[in-house]
N, C-alpha and C positions, 0 to 999 in steps of 0.2 A: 315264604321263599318260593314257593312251586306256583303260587298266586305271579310271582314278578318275571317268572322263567315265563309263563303262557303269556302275559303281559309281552315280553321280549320276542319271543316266538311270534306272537300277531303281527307287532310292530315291522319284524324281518320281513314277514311274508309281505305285510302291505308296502313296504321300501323297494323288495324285490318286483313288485309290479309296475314300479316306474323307472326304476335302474335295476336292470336284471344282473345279478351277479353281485351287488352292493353290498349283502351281510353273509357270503359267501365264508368268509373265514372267521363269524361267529360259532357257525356248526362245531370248527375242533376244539370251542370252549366247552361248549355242551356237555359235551361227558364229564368236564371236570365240577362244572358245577351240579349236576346230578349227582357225583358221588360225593359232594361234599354237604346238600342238603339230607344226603339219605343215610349216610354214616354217621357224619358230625365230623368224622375226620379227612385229613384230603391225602388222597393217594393218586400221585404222578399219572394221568393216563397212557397205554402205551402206544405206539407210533402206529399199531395196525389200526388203532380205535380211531385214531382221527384222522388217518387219511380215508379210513373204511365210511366214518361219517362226511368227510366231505367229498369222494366220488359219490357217497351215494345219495348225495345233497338235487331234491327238487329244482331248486333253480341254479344248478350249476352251469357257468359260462359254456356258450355255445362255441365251436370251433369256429377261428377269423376266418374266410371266405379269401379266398384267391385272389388278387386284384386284374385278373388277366380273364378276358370273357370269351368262353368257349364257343360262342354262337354270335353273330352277329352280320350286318353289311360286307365288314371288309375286315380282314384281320386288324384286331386291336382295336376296333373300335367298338363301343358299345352296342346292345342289340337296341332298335327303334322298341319306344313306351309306347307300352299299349294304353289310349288316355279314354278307351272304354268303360273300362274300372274305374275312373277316378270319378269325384264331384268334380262341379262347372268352378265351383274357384280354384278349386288344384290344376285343373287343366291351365285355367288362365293367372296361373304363376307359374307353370310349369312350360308352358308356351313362351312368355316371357322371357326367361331365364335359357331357355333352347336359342332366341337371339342373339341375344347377349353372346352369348358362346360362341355362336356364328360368326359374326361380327367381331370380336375381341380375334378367334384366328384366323381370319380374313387380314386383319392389321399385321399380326405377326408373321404370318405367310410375308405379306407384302412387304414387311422391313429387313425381314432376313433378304430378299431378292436383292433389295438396291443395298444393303452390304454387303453384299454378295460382287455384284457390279461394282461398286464402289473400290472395294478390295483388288480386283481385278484392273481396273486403273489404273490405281497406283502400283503397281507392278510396272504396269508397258510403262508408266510415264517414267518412273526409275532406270526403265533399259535406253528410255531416250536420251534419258540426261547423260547415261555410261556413254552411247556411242557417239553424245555430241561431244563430249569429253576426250575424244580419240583422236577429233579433231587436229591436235600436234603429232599426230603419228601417221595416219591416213590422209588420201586428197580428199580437201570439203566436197566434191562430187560424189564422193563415196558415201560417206558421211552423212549426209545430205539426204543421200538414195534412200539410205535405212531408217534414217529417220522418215521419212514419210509412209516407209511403209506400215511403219509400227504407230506413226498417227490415225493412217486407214484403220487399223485394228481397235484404237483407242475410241474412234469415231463410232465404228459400230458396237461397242460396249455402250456407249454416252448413249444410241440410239435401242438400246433394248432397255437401259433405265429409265430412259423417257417415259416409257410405257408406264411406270409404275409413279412416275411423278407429273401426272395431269392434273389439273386447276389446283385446288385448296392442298392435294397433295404437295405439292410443289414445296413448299415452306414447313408439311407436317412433317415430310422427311429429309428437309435440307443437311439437320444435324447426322444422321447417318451418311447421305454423300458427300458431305464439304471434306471429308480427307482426301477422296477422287480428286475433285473438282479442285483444289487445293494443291496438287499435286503436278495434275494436268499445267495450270498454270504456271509454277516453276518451269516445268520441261518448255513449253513452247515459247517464254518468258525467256528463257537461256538461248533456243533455239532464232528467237528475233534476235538475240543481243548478236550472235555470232554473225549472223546473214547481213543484218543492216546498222549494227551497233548502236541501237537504241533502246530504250523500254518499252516493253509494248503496255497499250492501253489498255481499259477495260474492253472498250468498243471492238477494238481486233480482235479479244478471246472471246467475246459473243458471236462474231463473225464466223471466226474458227469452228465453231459451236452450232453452223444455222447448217442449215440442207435445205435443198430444192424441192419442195414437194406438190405438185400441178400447178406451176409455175410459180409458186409464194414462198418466200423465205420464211423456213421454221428453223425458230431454236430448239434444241434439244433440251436444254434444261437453264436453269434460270440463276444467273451469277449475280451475287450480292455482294456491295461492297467489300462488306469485310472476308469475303471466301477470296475477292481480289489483290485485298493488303494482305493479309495471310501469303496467299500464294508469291508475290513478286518480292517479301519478306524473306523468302527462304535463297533467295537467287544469292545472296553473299556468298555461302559457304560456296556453289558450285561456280561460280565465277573464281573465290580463290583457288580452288582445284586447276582449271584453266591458268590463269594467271603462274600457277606456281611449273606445271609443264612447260607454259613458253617461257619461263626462266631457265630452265634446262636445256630448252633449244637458243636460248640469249635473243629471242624476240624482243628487242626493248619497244617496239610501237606496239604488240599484245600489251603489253605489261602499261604503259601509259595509258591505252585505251581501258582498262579494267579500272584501272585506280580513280581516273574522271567518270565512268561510270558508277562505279560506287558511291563516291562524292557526291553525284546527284541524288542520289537515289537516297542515302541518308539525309540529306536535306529536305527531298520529298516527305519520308519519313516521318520526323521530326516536325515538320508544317505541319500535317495529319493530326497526331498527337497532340497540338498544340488547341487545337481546333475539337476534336473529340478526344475522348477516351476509351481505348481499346486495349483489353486485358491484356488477352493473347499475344496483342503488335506489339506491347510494352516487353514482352518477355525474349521477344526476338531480337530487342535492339542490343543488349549485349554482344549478340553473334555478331551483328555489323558493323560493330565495332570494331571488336577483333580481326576481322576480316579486313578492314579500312589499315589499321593500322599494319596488318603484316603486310599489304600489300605497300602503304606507302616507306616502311622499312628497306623492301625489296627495290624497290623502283630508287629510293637516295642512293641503297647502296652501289647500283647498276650505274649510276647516272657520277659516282666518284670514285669509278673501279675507270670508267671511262675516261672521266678528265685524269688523274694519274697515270692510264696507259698513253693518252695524247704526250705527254712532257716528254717520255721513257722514249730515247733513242732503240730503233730495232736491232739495227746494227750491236748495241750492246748488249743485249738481251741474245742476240745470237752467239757473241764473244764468251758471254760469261757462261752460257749452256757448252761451250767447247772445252772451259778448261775447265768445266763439272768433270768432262768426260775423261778431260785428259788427266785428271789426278784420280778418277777411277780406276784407270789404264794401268797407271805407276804403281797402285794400291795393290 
């Protein structure tokens, strides 16, 4: 038995020299199997014995170390390796691997920025859509004003994300900006429909999108089709918004001109569709639906509230509001 214990004892110690701390909670058997080879009988060890044997345990675990480094460049960051100490292949895995790192947050720097920007778009492009929407309250000159200013602002967002989406970038971050871009389109998308009541094209939102710079047209950032059907996709619901105001003011020419735009526009739609497959656009067609329909709801029912008022003598309509009044009077 004392043969199997030094046996077990070897074994620990050589375990403990490739994972230290590994037969660590062997130690508080230890006394029990020593009193039970040396007596014959076993008597419970007590609790000073084995905690006393395992602090006072050789290769007892060392304390975890901080993860916050006291010394270094700059707060928080690690202090620079000394690669004097090392052999020539640890250097050069260790060199490697310092790239790597570099480069990995070089990327993430650079993708938090343009959603960052991105994020910031779609904001202004939302305050655009609000104030074009105000349009049945305020004069379009007004309207109009504000909206451009908050296009200027939109325009120099587009023009600080450029920066982070030059050549190959351009497509590696698309998916981070296309909710901007996405956005932007609805707004100025709504903004053409009110000014000249049509759709606007791709080619106008690239337009929109260029600046002057030593006398050559640069785009700011690079619109792909589908960031364009996405975009002019969303124009239903803010058109019914529109639409349902100038029913409040009893514009019936708003309210026809919405419903033939929409008409096209699902038509357009639906060609598309027919022709490719587009996840996204496929999920938007329900809204435009909806939208088609309330709108031409609105418009029958304006259009036979109409013809029944044409028939309705006024004159009667005034008689019968008098003796409303006069049996109120009597009442």
């Amino acid at each position: 038995m004392e043969d199997l214990l030094n046996d077990d004892i070897n074994f620990k110690q050589n375990a403990n020299e490739i994972v230290p701390g590994a037969y660590c909670l062997a130690d508080k058997f230890k006394v029990v199997l020593f009193k039970i080879t040396r007596s014959g009988t076993w008597k419970p060890p007590l609790m000073s014995e084995t905690v006393e044997a395992a602090n006072t345990s050789p290769d007892k675990r060392a304390t975890k170390r901080p993860r916050t480094f006291k010394s270094g460049p700059a707060q928080g960051e690690p202090p620079a390796l000394d690669f004097s100490t090392m052999e020539p292949r640890k250097q050069q895995v260790m060199t490697t691997f310092l790239a790597y790192r570099n480069t990995l947050d070089a990327h993430y720097d650079q993708r938090e920025r343009v959603i960052k920007c991105s994020r910031d778009i779609t904001a202004l492009s939302k305050k655009m859509v609000f104030s074009l929407l105000r349009i049945t309250q305020d004069s379009p000159e007004k309207v109009f004003k504000d909206v451009e200013f908050k296009h200027n602002q939109v325009l120099e967002l587009f023009s600080k994300m450029s920066k982070e989406m030059q050549g190959s970038n351009a497509m590696k971050y698309n998916r981070q900006a296309t909710p901007g871009i996405q956005e932007y389109i609805e707004a100025v998308g709504l903004w053409r429909f009110l000014q000249h009541n049509e759709l606007i094209t791709k080619k106008q939102v690239l337009e929109s999108l260029t600046i002057e710079s030593d006398g050559k047209a640069t785009p700011l950032v690079s619109v792909t089709d589908e960031d364009y059907l996405l975009g002019i996709s969303d124009l239903p619901g803010e058109v019914n918004r529109y639409c349902i105001n100038s029913i409040g003011k009893g514009d019936r020419d708003a309210v026809s001109k919405c419903l033939a735009f929409l008409q096209m526009l699902k038509e357009g739609v639906s060609l598309v569709l027919s022709v490719r497959k587009y996840n996204n656009l496929e999920k938007k067609v329900p809204v435009l639906n909806s939208s088609l329909e309330k709108i031409e709801k609105a418009f029958y029912s304006m259009t036979i509230r109409e013809c029944e008022m044409k028939n309705i003598d006024p004159a009667i309509i005034n008689t019968s509001g008098i003796a409303v009044e006069c049996n109120m009077d009597t009442s």
